[in-house]
C-alpha positions, 0 to 999 in steps of 0.5 A, a space after each residue: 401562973 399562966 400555966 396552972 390556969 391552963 391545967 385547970 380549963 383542960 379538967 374542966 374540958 375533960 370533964 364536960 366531954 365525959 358528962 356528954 357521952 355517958 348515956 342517962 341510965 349510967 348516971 348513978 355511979 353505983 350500979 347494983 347488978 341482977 342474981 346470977 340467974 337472972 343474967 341475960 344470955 351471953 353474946 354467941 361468938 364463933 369458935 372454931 373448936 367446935 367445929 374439930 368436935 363435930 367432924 371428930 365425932 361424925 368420923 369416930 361414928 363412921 368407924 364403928 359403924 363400919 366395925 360393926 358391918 364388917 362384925 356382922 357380914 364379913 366375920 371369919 368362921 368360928 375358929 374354935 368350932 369343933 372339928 372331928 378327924 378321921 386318920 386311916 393309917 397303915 403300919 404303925 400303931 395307934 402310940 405311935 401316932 397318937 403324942 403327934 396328935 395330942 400335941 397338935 390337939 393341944 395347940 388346936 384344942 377344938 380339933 379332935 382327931 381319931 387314928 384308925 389302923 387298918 389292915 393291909 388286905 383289901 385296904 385300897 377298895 375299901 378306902 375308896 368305896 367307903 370314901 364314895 358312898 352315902 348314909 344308909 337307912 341304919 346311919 351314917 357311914 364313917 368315911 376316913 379324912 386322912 388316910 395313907 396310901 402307896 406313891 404308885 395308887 394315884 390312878 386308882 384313888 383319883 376320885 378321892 382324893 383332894 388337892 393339897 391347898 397352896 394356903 398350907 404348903 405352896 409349890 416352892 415349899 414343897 420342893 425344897 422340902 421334899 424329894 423329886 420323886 416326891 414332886 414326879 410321883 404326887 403332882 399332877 397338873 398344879 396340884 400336889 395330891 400328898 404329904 410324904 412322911 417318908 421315903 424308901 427304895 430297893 437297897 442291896 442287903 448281905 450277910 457280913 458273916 457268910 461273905 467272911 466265911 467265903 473270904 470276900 472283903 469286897 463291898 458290892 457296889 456293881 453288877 460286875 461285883 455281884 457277879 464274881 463274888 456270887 460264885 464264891 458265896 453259893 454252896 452245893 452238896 455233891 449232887 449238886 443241891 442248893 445249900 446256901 445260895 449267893 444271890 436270890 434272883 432270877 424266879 418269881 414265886 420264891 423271890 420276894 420282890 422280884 417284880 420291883 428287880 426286874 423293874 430295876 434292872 428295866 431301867 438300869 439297861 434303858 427300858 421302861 415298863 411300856 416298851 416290853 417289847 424292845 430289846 432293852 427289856 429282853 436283855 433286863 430279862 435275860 440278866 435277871 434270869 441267868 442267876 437262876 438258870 443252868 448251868 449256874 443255878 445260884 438260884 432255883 425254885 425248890 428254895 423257901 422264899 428269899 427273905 425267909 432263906 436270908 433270915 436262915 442263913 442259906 442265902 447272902 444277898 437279897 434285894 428288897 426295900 428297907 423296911 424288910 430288914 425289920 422282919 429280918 432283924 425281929 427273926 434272927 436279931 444276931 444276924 450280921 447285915 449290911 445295907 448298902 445301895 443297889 448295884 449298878 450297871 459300871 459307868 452308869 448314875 445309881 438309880 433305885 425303884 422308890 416304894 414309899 407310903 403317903 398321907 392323903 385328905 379325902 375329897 369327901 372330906 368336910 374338914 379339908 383344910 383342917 385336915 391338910 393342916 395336921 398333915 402340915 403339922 406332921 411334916 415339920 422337922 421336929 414333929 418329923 424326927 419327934 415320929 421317928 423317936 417314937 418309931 425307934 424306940 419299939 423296932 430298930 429304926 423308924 420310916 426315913 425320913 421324906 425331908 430333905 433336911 433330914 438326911 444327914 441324920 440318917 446318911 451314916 446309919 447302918 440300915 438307912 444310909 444307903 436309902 438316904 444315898 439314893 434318894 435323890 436318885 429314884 424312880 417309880 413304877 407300877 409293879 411294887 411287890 406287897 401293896 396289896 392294892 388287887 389293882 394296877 400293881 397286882 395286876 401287872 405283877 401277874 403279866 410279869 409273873 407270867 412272863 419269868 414262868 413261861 422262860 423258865 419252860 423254854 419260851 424266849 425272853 421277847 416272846 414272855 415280854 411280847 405277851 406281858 406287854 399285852 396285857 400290860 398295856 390293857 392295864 394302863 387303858 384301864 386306869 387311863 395311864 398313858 403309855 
């Protein structure tokens, strides 16, 4: 059994090898071990784990810490900080405006917005000696932070009015919006001085019911036409006195808006206001005139003024802006008119005298961002056509609308169509009737004025314009308006 001897000296070799190594403390087979509390620290051993722990939190440290600095220095003005606005209007009552600003105080609810409507008379000085001047003994004077003024008044209010920022409408906003006259009449350098909320222009207006009576089926649409059909509309009795004239043109103290004509017909026979002296002018002169002056005489100086005359029936055609059609209309609702554009010279573009209003924000305004953005507000297209709802509503129509979008809303209505037709098409100048600013439009009326009365006593059409332009020109020195 050589094999089983084998075995047993290689257990006998193992189990000597096992008592060698065993150190003498271990010697017991049954060792007892010490309370859980009473164990020796363990052994540390490196783990990278804590490491993540470590830089994750020194980072989460470094957000906060830097939220907090950003909280404390860098934090926007309050946004809910009360704000108070003061609007000076012009023309429409306070229910007209106010559900504009309710809505827009409802989305705002810490903007409070006050609407004043002013009277027109001394309206542009007081604007702007209110808007200049400083607290007195007995308090602190309300100076409005939005107001309304004429496209013409920019060189008389440049002292206080306020550019519109490009955070609230940019340049390229504002021309798709708008019209270029628009653009040409409230931009100055890179900045935009107004939001329009419409825009108007000289239309033509006739008596549908007197042009039957005389059988004329025409629709006036060239001087040409004015001039043909005018004879057949105008009535006199057998001395010769006017009964029912034609056409309202060619005096100045009856003819309302006879400045903004002649500027017209300036510009339809290639003037401008600052060259009077050149014979396109005479000949605008001479074509306004003649409608008044013998042998014709359509026109003269005993009747009442042309609107009232058109509102009584005893003239067929006038040339005023839109808006007077409203006072027509208030005083003989039956009459039957029709509104088309203003008559052209033939072969010539259409081309009408803009006279619109706009809405400014103060220079010496605390709030004028907060303004600037209610006028913003009142721009767009359904607080827009939400306004001329409201308009619509307590006369025959509301302001047209300044939006370029908005016009084939209005582009077949029967008083507002031909505005809309023009618009594209219209130029400004400075001797607007009934603004009543007693300043650059007032005063070059007056040259202008003048300038008819004295033709009608015989002086010559260049001769009036030679001493218009005169005066004219000492106008534009005053409001430094380049000729």
């Amino acid at each position: 059994m050589d094999d089983d001897k084998i075995i047993t000296e290689e257990n006998q070799r193992q189990e000597e090898l096992v008592v060698e190594e065993a150190p003498q403390d271990m010697t017991t087979p049954n060792v007892e071990l010490p309370p859980p509390d009473e164990l020796p620290p363990p052994i540390y051993q490196e783990n990278n784990n804590q490491y993540i722990f470590i830089v994750g939190g020194a980072i989460l440290f470094l957000i906060l810490l830097f939220v907090i600095i950003r909280a404390i220095f860098f934090r926007k003005p309050n946004s809910s900080k009360p704000v108070s606005l003061i609007y000076w209007g012009l023309w429409e009552d306070k229910e007209v405006i106010e559900p504009l600003i309710a809505a827009y105080q409802q989305k705002n609810p810490n903007i409070k917005i006050t609407y004043q409507k002013m009277q027109p008379q001394s309206y542009r000085e007081k604007l702007v000696s209110r808007s200049k001047s400083e607290g007195t003994g007995q308090g602190v004077i309300e100076k409005p932070d939005i107001f309304r003024f004429h496209n013409t008044w920019l060189p008389e209010i440049k002292d206080i009015v306020s550019p519109l920022p490009a955070t609230v409408m940019g340049s390229e906003e504002f021309d798709k919006t708008f019209y270029p006259i628009h653009k040409k009449d409230l931009k100055v350098g890179n900045y935009y001085y107004g939001l329009p909320l419409e825009v108007d222009s000289l239309v033509l207006v006739y008596n549908q019911g007197l042009f039957k009576k005389a059988g004329i089926n025409t629709v006036p649409s060239t001087w040409d036409d004015i001039t043909q059909i005018v004879p057949k509309l105008t009535v006199k009795d057998i001395s010769g006195n006017l009964i029912t004239s034609g056409i309202a043109l060619g005096t100045a103290g009856n003819v309302d808006h006879f400045s903004d004509i002649f500027g017209l017909l300036l510009l339809q026979n290639g003037g401008s206001l600052n060259k009077l002296n050149q014979e396109e002018a005479a000949g605008a002169l001479e074509i306004y005139r003649k409608f008044s002056e013998p042998p014709q005489g359509y026109w003269n100086e005993e009747m009442t003024s042309s609107t009232t005359a058109f509102i009584q029936e005893k003239v067929a055609m006038i040339i005023v802006p839109s808006w007077e059609i409203l006072s027509i209309k208030s005083a003989n609702p039956d009459i039957d008119i029709k509104v088309v554009p203003v008559p052209v010279v033939p072969g010539t573009p259409l081309i009408s005298v803009a006279t619109y209003w706009v809405e400014g924000v103060s220079r010496f305004s605390n709030n004028q961002l907060e303004a600037w953005k209610f006028l913003k507000f009142l721009t767009e297209k359904e607080n827009m056509t939400k306004l001329y709802e409201i308009e619509s509503k307590i006369r025959p129509f509301g302001e047209p609308y300044s939006r370029i979008d908005l016009a084939p809303l209005l582009i077949q209505d029967p008083y507002l169509g031909a505005v809309m037709k023009q618009a594209n098409n219209l130029v400004s100048l400075p001797l607007i009737s009934k603004t009543m600013d007693n300043g650059l439009n007032d005063e070059i009326i007056k040259y202008m004025e003048n300038a008819i009365n004295s033709t009608i006593l015989g002086v010559s059409y260049k001769e009036a314009l030679a001493t218009a332009k005169s005066g004219i020109d000492q106008v534009f020195t005053k409001y430094n308006i380049s000729n």
